[in-house]
KOLNU-553531 format. One record per residue (C-alpha): residue in three letters; z, x, y. Coordinates in steps of 0.25 Angstrom, whole numbers, padded with zeros to 4 digits, always signed. Example, Ala and Ser with C-alpha at 12.3 -4.5 7.8 and 13.67 -1.06 7.14 Angstrom:
<rs>
Ala+0031+0049-0018
Ser+0029+0055-0004
</rs>
This chain:
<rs>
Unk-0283+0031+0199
Unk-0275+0019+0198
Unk-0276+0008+0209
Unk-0271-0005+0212
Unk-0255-0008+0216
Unk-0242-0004+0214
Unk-0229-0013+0210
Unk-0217-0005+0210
Unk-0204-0011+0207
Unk-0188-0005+0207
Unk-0176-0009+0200
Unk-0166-0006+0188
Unk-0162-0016+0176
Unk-0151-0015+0166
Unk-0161-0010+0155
Unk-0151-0002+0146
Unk-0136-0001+0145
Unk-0132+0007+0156
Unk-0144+0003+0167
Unk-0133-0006+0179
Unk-0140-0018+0186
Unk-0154-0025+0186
Unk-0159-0022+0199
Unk-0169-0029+0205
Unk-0184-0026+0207
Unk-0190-0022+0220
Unk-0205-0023+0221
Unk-0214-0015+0231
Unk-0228-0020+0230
Unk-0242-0014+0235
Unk-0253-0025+0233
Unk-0268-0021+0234
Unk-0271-0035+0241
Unk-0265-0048+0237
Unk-0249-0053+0236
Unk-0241-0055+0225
Unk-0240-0068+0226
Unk-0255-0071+0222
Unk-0260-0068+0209
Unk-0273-0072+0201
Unk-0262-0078+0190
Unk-0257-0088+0203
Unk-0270-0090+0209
Unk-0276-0104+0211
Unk-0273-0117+0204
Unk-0288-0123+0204
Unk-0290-0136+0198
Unk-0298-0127+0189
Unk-0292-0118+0180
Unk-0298-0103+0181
Unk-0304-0097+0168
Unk-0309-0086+0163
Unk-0304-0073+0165
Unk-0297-0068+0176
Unk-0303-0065+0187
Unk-0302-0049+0194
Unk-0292-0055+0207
Unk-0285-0061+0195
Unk-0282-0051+0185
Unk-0279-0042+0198
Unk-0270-0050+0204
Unk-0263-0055+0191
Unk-0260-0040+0188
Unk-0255-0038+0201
Unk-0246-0049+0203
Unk-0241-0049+0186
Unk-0238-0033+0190
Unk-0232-0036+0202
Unk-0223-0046+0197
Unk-0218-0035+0186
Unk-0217-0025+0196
Unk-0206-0034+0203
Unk-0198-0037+0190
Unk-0204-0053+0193
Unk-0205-0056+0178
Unk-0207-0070+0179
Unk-0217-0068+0188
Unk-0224-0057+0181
Unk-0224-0067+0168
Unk-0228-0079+0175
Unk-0242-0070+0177
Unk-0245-0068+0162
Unk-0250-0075+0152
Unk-0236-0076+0144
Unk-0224-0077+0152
Unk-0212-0075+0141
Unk-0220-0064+0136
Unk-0222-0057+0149
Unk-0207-0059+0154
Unk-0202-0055+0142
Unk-0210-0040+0142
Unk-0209-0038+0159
Unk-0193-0041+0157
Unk-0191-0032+0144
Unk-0200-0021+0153
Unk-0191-0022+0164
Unk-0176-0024+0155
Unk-0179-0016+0142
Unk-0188-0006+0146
Unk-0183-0004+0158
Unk-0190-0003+0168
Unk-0184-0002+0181
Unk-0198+0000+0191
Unk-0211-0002+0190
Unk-0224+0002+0197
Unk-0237-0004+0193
Unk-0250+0001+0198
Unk-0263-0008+0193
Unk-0275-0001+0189
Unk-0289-0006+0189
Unk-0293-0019+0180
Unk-0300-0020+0172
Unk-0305-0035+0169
Unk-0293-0042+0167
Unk-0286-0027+0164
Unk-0276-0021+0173
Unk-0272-0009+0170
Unk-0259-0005+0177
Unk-0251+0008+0177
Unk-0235+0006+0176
Unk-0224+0014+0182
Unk-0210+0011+0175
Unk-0198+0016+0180
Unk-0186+0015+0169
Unk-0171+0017+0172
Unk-0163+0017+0159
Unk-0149+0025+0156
Unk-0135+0022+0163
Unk-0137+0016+0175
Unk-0152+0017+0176
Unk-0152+0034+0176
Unk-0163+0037+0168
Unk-0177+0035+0175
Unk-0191+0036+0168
Unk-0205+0032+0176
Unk-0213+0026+0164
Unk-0229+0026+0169
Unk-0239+0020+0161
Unk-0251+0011+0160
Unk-0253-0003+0158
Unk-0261-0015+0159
Unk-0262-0030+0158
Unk-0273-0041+0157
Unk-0275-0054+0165
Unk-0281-0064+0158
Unk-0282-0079+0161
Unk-0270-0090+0157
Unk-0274-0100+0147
Unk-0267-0111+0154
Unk-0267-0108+0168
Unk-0279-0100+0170
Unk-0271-0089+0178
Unk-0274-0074+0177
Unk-0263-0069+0169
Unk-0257-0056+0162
Unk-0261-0056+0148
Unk-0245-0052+0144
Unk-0245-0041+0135
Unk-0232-0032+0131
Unk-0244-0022+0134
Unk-0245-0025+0149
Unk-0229-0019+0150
Unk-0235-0005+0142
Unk-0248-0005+0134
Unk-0244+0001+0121
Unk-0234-0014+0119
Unk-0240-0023+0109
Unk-0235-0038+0106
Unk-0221-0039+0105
Unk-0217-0027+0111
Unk-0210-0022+0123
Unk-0204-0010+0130
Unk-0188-0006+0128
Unk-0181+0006+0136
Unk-0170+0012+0128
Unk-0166+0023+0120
Unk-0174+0028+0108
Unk-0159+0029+0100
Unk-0148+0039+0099
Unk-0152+0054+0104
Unk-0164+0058+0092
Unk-0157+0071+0084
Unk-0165+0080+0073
Unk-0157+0079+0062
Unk-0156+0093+0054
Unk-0152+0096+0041
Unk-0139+0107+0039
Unk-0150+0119+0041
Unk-0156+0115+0052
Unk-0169+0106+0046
Unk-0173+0094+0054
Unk-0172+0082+0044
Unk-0182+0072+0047
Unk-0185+0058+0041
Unk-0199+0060+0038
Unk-0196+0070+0027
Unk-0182+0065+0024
Unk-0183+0050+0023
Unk-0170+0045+0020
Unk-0165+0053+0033
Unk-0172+0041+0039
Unk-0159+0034+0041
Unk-0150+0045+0041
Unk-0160+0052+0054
Unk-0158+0040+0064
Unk-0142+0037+0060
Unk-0140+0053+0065
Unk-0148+0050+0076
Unk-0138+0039+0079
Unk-0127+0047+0076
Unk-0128+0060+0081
Unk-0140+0060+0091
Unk-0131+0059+0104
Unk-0120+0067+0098
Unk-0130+0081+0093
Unk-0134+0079+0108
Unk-0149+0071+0109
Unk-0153+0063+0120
Unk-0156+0049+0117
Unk-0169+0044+0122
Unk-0175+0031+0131
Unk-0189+0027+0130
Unk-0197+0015+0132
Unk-0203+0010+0120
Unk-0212-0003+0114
Unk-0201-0011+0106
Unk-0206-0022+0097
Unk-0202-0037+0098
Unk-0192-0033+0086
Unk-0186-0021+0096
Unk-0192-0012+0089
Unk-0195+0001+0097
Unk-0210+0005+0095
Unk-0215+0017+0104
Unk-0210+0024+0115
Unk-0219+0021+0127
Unk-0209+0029+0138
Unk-0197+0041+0135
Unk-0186+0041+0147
Unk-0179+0049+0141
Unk-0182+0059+0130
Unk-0173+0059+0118
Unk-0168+0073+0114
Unk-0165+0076+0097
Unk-0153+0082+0095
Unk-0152+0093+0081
Unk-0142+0086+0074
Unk-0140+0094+0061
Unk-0135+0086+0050
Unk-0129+0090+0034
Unk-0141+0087+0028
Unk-0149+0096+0020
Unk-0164+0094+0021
Unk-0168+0100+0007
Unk-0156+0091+0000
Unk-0162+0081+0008
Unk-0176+0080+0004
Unk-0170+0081-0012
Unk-0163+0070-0009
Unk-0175+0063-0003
Unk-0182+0067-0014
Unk-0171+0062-0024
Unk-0170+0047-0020
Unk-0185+0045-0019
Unk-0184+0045-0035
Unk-0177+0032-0033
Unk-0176+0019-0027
Unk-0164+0016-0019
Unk-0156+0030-0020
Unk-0147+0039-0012
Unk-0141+0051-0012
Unk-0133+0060-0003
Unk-0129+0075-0004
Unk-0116+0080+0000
Unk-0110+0095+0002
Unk-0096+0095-0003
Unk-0085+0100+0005
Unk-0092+0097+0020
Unk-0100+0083+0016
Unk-0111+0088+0022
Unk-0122+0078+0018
Unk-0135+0086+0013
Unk-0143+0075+0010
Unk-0144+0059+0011
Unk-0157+0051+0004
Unk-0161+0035+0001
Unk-0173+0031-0006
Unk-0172+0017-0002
Unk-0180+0005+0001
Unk-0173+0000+0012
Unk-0168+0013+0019
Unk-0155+0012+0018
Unk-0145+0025+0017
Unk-0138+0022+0007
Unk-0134+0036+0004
Unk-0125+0034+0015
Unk-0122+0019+0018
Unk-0123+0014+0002
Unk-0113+0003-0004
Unk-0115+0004-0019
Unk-0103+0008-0028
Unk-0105+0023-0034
Unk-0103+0018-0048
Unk-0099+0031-0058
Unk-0099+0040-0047
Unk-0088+0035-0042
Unk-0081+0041-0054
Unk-0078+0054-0047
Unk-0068+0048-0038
Unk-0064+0039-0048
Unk-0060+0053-0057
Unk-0054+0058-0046
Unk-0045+0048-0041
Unk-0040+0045-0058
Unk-0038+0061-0058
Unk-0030+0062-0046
Unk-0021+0050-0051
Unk-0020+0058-0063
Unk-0025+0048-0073
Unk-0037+0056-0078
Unk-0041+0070-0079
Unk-0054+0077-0083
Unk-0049+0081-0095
Unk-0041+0070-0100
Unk-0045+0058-0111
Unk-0050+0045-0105
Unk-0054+0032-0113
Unk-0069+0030-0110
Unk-0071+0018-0118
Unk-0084+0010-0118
Unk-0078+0000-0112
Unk-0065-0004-0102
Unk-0059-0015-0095
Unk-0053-0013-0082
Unk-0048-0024-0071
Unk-0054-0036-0079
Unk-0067-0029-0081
Unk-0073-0021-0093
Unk-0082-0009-0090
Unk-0091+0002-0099
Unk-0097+0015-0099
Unk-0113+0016-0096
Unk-0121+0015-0108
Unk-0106+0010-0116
Unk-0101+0023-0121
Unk-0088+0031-0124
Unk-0082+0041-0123
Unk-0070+0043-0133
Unk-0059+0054-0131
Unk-0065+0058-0120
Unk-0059+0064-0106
Unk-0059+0060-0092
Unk-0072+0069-0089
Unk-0079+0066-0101
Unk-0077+0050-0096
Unk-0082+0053-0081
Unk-0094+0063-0085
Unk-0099+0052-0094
Unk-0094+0041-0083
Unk-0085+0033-0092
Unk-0083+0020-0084
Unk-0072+0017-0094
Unk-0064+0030-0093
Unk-0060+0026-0077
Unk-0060+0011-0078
Unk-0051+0014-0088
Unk-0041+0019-0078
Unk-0042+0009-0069
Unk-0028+0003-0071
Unk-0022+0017-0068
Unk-0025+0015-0053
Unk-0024+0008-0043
Unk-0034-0001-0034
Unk-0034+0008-0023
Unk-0034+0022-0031
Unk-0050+0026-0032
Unk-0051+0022-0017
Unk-0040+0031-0013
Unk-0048+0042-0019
Unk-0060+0039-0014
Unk-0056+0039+0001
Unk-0044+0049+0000
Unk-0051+0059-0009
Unk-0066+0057-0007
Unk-0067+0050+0006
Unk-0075+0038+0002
Unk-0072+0026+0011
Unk-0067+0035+0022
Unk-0076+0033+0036
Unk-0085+0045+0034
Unk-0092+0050+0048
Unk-0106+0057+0041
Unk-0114+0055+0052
Unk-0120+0043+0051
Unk-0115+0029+0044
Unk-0112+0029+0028
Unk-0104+0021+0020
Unk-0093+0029+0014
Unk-0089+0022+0002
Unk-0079+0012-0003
Unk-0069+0010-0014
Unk-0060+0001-0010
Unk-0047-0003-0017
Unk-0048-0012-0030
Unk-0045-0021-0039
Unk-0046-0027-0052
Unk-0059-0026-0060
Unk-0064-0016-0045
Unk-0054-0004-0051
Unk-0060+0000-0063
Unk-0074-0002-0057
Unk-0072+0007-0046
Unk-0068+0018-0054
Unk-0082+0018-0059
Unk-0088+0017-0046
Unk-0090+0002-0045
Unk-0082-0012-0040
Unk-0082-0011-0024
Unk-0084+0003-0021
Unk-0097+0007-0012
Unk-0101+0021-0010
Unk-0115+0028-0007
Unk-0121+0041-0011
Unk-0116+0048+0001
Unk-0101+0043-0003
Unk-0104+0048-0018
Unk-0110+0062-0013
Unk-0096+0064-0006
Unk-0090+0061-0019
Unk-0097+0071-0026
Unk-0093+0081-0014
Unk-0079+0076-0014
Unk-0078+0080-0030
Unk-0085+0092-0027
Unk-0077+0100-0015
Unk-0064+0092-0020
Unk-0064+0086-0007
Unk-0069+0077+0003
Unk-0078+0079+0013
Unk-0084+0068+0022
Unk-0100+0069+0021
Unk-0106+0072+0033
Unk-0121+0070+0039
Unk-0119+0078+0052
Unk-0107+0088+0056
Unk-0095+0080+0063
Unk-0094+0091+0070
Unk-0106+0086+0080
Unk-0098+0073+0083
Unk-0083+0074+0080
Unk-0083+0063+0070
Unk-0072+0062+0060
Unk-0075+0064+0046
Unk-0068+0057+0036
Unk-0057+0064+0027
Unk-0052+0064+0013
Unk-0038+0060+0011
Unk-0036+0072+0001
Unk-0045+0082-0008
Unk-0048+0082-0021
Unk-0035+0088-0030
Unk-0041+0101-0034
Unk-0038+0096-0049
Unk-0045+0084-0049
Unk-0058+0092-0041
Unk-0058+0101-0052
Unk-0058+0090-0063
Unk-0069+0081-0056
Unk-0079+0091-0053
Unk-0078+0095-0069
Unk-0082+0081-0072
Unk-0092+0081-0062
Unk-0098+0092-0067
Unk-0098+0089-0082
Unk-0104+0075-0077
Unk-0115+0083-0070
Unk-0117+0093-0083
Unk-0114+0084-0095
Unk-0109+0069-0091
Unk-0118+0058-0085
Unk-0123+0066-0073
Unk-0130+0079-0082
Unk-0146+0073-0082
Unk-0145+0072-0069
Unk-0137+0085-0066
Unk-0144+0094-0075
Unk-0149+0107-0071
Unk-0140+0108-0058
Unk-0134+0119-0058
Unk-0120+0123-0048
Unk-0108+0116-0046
Unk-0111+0103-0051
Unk-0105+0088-0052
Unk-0109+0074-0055
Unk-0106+0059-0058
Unk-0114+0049-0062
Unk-0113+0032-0056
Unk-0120+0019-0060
Unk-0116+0009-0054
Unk-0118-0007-0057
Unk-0122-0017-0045
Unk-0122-0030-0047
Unk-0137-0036-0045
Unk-0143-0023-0050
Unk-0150-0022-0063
Unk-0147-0007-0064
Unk-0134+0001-0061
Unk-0135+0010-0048
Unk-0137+0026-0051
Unk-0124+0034-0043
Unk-0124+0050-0046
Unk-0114+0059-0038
Unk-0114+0074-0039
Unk-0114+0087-0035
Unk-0120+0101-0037
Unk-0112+0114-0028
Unk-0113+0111-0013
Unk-0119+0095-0015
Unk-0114+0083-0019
Unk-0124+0071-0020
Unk-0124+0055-0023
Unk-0136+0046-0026
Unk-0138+0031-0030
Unk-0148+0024-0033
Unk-0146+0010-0034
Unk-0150+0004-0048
Unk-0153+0018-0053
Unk-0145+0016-0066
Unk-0135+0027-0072
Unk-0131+0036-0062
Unk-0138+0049-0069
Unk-0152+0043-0068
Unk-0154+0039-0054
Unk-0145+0047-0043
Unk-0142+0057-0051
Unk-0156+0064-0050
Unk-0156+0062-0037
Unk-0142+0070-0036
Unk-0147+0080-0044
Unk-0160+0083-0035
Unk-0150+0083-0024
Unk-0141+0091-0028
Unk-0151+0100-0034
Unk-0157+0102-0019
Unk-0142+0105-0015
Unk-0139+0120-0013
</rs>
C-alpha cells in the first residue's frame, strides 16, 4: 500500500496549437507533519558545514518540499532544491508546456536510503481548446544526495525523476505521432510493407502524409521520450489511439518485388512500371546509397531515350518518316558544336528507322536547323505531358525540356543539353508511345481526393503512333535494345539512352520500353550504354508484367 502525501495541482497551458490560455496552478496540499516552508535543503547554516550523506528528516523532507514545489507549477522553487538548477528547470517546464501536463498528483511511497519512490498522477489536456483529456499513472522516484558546495540535502536531477525510462538528454513531448497511419495495399488487395519491399520505405510515409486523413484514419497523440536532437524515441503514454485507414494504391506487389529485385543488381539505379492508357503505376524501386527516390524525383537528362519524343515531334512536322533516307554520318556539326554516334559508326543510305533502332545521333542533330527552339518542348508537354504539374499522389518531378538555343538544339534531340527527366517521366513516355496517348501516372485513384490530374494538349496522330511503335519494336527485336529484350514475347517496344554528365567517368545507362499492358524506365547512373545496365533491369520488369 502506498503511504505518505498527496500534492494535487489544477490548471490548463497553451501546450499545442488549439489549447487557449495558460491558466494558473492552484495547489491543495495534505502534509503528514511539518510546512512547506521547511525543508532539510533549507535547514540550518551552522558555522560547520554538514557532511555525509543525508540524513532520514533530510531526504524526507527535501522530497517533500522538491514535490511540493512541482505540484504547484513553482519551478524555480522546485530547481532551487536540486543539485542542477538549469537542468531542473529546463525538464520541470518542458513537462508542464511540451508534454502537457495540465494536473498532477503526487503520492510518496516509502524511502528507501536516500530513495523516494513516488507514484505520479498526470492529467494531460491537448486538442482545440483543451478537449481531449488523458490521466497518465505511473511510478517514479528521485534521490537526495548532499550538495558539494553547500552541504544541503538536494535532488540528484535526473530527466528520470520526471519518468524512469528518460536517459541523459531526454525529455517528454505530447503531440501527434503524424498524419492518420493508413495500410497501404496493392491493386488486389495485398498489404505492401517496407520490410519485404524496401524502396517503399519512402514512398509508404509520403502516402501516409498524403492520404492518411483523406482514406479516413485517425491521427494519434502520445507522450513520448524525445532526444536532445528532437528526436522521438518511445512512446511512454497513447491519448489517443491512432486508427490505419486501407488505402489501396496502383501498385502491383509481384511487379514490385522484380523490381526490387532488378536494382539491387546495381548501384544507384531506378526504375518505374507504368500501365498504358490509365498511368496506373505498378511498380517504383531505388537501390541507392543515400535513399533518395529518384525514380520519381530525379533531375538527369534521359540521353537516347529521349529520341522517341524527339521522332515524334520531327514526324509530326513532317520532316522524317520511318521509311524515308536520313544521312547518319559518323559525324555532324550542329549549333557550333560537333557531335558522333557511339562507338563512331555509319550508316549509309539508310532510313529514318534504321537511324533511330541503331540511335544515330547524327540522323537527328542533323535536323536541328529545320526546327525551331521551342519545337521538342511543345511536343513533350502538349503531346506527352512532361513538364505539366502531374498530381500522382505524392511529390515527383515531372520533367523538363525548356526552350533552346544554339549549341542546346541539337543536343536535346539526343536527350541531352538542359533537359531533366527521371525514370517515372521516361516510363510515361514509353506508355505515351504505346496507347497513342497520354495518360498522367498515378500512385493512388484521384477519385479518393478529387485532385486534378494533368492533361495532354492533344493524342498522338494515329499515323505517327503507328510509325513509332514499328521502330520501337524493331529496336526491341533487332536494334540497340535486342540483348536486353530477348526472349520477351507480346506486344513489345524499346529505346536505348546513354547519356554523358560532366564530372563522371562513365556515361549514365537510360532504357525505356514496353511489353503489352507495361511500360518501364531505368537508370543507373554511370552504368555506361543504355543496353547494359537498365535495360536488364526493364526486362526483368517487364517480364514480371502480365
Amino acid at each position: 500500500m502506498r503511504t505518505g502525501v498527496k500534492y494535487v495541482v489544477g490548471g490548463v497551458f497553451a501546450a499545442m496549437v488549439g489549447v487557449a490560455g495558460v491558466g494558473a496552478y492552484n495547489v491543495y496540499e495534505a502534509f503528514a507533519g511539518g510546512d512547506s516552508g521547511s525543508s532539510g535543503a533549507s535547514a540550518g547554516t551552522t558555522a560547520s558545514r554538514p557532511t555525509g550523506p543525508p540524513s532520514e528528516d533530510e531526504v524526507r523532507d527535501t522530497a517533500r518540499d522538491f514535490l511540493a514545489a512541482w505540484s504547484k507549477g513553482d519551478t524555480e522553487t522546485a530547481a532551487l532544491l536540486t543539485d542542477n538548477a538549469a537542468g531542473a528547470r529546463q525538464g520541470l517546464t518542458g513537462y508542464r508546456d511540451e508534454a502537457m501536463v495540465s494536473k498532477v498528483t503526487f503520492e510518496v511511497g516509502r524511502s528507501s536510503g536516500t530513495k523516494v519512490a513516488f507514484h505520479v498522477t498526470a492529467e494531460l489536456a491537448v486538442g482545440k481548446d483543451g478537449a481531449q483529456h488523458s490521466t497518465w499513472a505511473y511510478d517514479s522516484a528521485l534521490r537526495v544526495v548532499r550538495g558539494k558546495t553547500t552541504g544541503k540535502a538536494l535532488v540528484d536531477w535526473q530527466p528520470a525523476v520526471l519518468h524512469p525510462t528518460l536517459r541523459h538528454g531526454e525529455s517528454l513531448r505530447t503531440g501527434s505521432d503524424g498524419a492518420p497511419p493508413v495500410k497501404a495495399v496493392d491493386r488486389n488487395g495485398t498489404e505492401l510493407e517496407a520490410a519485404d519491399l524496401p524502396s517503399l520505405g519512402t514512398v509508404l510515409p509520403a502516402l501516409r502524409e498524403s492520404f492518411g486523413e483523406k482514406a479516413g484514419g485517425v491521427q494519434g497523440i502520445e507522450v513520448r521520450a524525445v532526444s536532445e536532437g528532437g528526436e522521438p524515441g518511445a512512446t511512454l503514454h497513447t491519448i489517443v489511439k491512432g486508427r490505419a485507414a486501407t488505402l489501396r494504391t496502383t501498385l502491383d506487389a509481384n511487379v514490385q518485388r522484380a523490381a526490387e529485385a532488378a536494382v539491387k543488381g546495381y548501384r544507384e539505379a531506378s526504375v518505374v512500371v507504368v500501365k498504358p492508357g490509365s498511368g496506373d503505376i505498378l511498380a517504383v524501386a531505388n537501390n541507392r546509397a543515400d535513399q533518395f527516390n529518384a525514380a520519381f524525383q530525379g533531375r538527369l537528362a534521359p540521353g537516347s531515350t529521349m529520341k522517341v519524343v524527339t521522332a515524334a515531334m520531327l514526324m509530326e512536322k513532317g520532316l522524317v518518316s520511318a521509311g524515308k533516307s536520313v544521312e547518319c554520318p559518323k559525324y555532324a556539326s550542329a549549333g557550333g558544336r560537333s557531335f558522333h554516334n557511339q562507338g563512331m559508326f555509319e550508316i549509309n543510305g539508310g532510313t529514318f528507322s534504321d537511324s533511330f533502332a541503331r540511335s544515330c545521333n547524327t540522323a537527328f542533330v542533323g535536323l536541328a536547323d529545320r526546327i525551331s527552339g521551342t519545337d521538342l518542348g511543345d511536343e513533350a508537354q502538349q503531346v506527352f505531358g512532361l513538364g505539366l504539374d502531374w498530381k500522382v499522389g505524392i511529390p515527383t518531378f515531372d520533367g523538363s525540356v525548356p526552350q533552346s538555343d544554339g549549341a542546346d538544339t541539337p543536343a536535346a534531340l539526343i536527350g541531352q543539353g538542359r533537359i531533366q527527366a527521371n525514370p517515372l517521366n521516361m516510363a510515361s513516355v514509353a506508355a505515351t508511345a504505346k496507347a497513342g496517348y497520354f495518360s498522367q501516372p498515378i500512385l493512388v485513384s484521384p477519385e479518393l481526393d478529387g485532385r486534378p490530374v494533368a492533361r495532354a494538349g492533344r493524342a498522338l496522330p494515329p499515323s505517327v503512333a503507328a510509325q513509332l511503335r514499328a521502330m520501337m519494336r524493331r529496336t526491341a527485336v533487332s536494334g540497340t535494345g535486342a540483348r536486353a529484350m530477348a526472349g520477351l514475347g507480346g506486344d513489345i517496344g524499346a529505346k536505348t539512352g546513354s547519356a554523358e554528365a560532366d564530372g563522371q567517368g562513365d556515361a549514365n545507362s537510360w532504357f525505356l520500353g514496353y511489353r503489352n499492358d507495361a511500360a518501364a524506365a531505368a537508370v543507373v547512373q554511370q552504368g555506361g550504354h543504355g543496353g547494359d545496365a537498365a535495360g536488364p533491369i526493364v526486362r526483368r520488369v517487364l517480364a514480371a508484367s502480365r
